[in-house]
N, C-alpha and C positions, 0 to 999 in steps of 0.2 A: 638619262632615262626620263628626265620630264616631258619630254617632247612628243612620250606613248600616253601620258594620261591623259584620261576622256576618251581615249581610242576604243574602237567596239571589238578589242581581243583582250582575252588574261590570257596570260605565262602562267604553265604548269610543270611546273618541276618535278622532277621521280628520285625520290634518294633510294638506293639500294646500299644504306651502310647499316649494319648490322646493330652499331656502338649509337644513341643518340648522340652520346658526346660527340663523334665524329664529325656529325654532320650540322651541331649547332656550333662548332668550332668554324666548320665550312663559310657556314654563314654568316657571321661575324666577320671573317677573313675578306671573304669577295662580297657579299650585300651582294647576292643575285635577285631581280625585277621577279615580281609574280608571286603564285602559291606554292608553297614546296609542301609535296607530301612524303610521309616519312612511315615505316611500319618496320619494329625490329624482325622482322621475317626476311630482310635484305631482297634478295633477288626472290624469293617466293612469294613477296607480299602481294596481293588482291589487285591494285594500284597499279604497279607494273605486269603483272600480268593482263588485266584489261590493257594496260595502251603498248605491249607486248615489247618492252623494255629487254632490252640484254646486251647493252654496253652503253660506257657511261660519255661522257654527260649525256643528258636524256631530258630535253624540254620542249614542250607542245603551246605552239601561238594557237588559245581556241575561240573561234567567232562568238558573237551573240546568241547565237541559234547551236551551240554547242559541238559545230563542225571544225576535226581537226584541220587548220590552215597551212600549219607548217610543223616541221618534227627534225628535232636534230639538227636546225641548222647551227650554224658558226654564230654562238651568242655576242661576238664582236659583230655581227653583220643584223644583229636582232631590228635595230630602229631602221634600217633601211627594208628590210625585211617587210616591216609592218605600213611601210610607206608605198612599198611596190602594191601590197596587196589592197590598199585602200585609194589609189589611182582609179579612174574612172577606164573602164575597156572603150578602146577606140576601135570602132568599126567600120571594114572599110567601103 
């Protein structure tokens, strides 16, 4: 994952687990990149209702300018991910 710092995206995580415990046990377990937000309201909280969450895992690469870049992908494919989108567009 050091290969994404200084990159102009955060990682936005959505926990929908109800227990904190659950989800700081989560975290501790996998160390997942970025900000995780959390609201014991599970699937009704505020959070995932804005970025209209409803199945899990659930993380948003978002630019500088606060536009979502990507959502949902394969967090194994995350650093290539952020590599494609920060490649210069060839025009032909």
């Amino acid at each position: 994952m050091l290969r994404l710092s200084g990159k102009p995206f955060e990682i936005v995580s959505v926990s929908v687990d109800t227990e904190r415990e659950d989800l700081v046990n989560f975290l501790k377990s996998k160390k997942p990149p970025g900000l995780q937000t959390w609201d014991e309201k599970g699937e009704d909280n505020p959070v995932a209702e804005l970025y209209n969450v409803h199945h899990l895992p659930a993380w948003f690469l978002i630019d500088t300018a606060g536009n979502i870049r990507e959502r949902e992908t394969d967090p194994g494919r995350l650093a290539q991910t952020v590599e494609a989108l920060l490649e210069p567009k060839k025009t032909p």
